[in-house]
N, C-alpha and C positions, 0 to 999 in steps of 0.2 A: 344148409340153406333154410331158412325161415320161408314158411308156406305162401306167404307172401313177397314178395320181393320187390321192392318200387323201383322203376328207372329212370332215370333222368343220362338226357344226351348235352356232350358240351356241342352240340349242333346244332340245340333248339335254344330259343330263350330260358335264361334261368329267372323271367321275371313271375312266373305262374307261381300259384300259390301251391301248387299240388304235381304230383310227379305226372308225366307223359303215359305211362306207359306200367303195366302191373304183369309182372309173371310169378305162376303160383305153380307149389310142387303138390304132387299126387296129394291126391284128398277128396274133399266129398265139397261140393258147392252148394251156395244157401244161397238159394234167391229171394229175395223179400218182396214182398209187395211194397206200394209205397205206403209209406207211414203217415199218415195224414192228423193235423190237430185235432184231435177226438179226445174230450174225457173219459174217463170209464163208463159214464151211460150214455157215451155215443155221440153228444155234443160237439159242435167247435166252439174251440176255447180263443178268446180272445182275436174277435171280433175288428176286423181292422189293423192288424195291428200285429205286422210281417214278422216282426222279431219274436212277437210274443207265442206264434204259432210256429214258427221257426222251433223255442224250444220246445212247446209238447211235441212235436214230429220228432223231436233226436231223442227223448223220452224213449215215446213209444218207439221208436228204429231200434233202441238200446234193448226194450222188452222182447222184441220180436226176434232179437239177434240172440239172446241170451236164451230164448228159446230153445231156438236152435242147437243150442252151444256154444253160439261163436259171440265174440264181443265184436267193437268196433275196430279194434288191431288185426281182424281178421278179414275186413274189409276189403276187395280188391279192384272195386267199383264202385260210383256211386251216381246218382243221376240229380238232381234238386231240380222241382219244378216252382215257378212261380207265377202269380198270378196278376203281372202285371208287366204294362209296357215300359216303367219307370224302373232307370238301370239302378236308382236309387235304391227302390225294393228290391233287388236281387241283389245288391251288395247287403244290404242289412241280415236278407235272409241268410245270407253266404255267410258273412262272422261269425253267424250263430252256429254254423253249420262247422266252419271250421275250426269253432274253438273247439264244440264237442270233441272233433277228433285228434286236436293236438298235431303233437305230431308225424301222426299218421298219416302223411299229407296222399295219398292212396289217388288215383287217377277219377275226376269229377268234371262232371258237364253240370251247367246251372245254364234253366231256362225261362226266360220270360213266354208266358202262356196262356191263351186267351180266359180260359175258364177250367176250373178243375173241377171234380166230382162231388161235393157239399157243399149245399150253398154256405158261403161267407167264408168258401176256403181259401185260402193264400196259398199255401205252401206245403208241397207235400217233395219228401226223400225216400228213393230205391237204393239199396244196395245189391249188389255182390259180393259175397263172403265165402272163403275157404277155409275147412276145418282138414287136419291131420288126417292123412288115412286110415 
């Protein structure tokens, strides 16, 4: 069984982009902080502009996870917040979010949200990852 495992019920809708439900075998858990549009000297990058901070966030998710050990196939959770009332922006930020993971389609909440922690942030992603025992 792969330390991951996604489930999907034929009792829920099969219209979600992402599976329902993640069971993971014995191993070690990586909880990430959320990864926020940051360049490497601390900046938000792309100012306005949901998609484009959308990708430094899966960037850095990538850096942070690769840390760890783990990629984003390791993934068993994730959370996406956003920075706004407009479901428009949460779908753009969301594409962005789920092309990085392909298809990994791993169990995901995306939330519109009043204000995030740097100014001129949009968009910041948490995960939960499981590495082997």
């Amino acid at each position: 069984m792969p330390e991951v495992q996604l489930i999907r019920s034929p009792a829920l809708a099969d219209t979600a982009p992402y599976a329902y439900a993640a069971v993971v075998g014995p191993g070690r858990t990586v909880f990430t902080a959320g990864a926020c549009p940051l360049d490497d000297a601390g900046n938000v990058v792309a100012v306005d502009d949901v998609a484009g901070q959308a990708e430094r966030v899966m960037e850095n998710l990538v850096i942070a996870l690769r840390a760890s050990g783990a990629q984003l196939s390791d993934v068993a959770k994730s959370t996406v917040y956003v920075a706004s009332s407009h479901r428009a922006d949460l779908v753009a930020a969301w594409d962005v979010v789920r092309r990085h993971f392909g298809d990994h389609d791993a169990p995901s909440t995306l939330l519109g949200v009043a204000v995030l922690g740097y100014p001129h942030q949009l968009v910041e992603v948490e995960a939960v990852a499981v590495l082997p025992a």
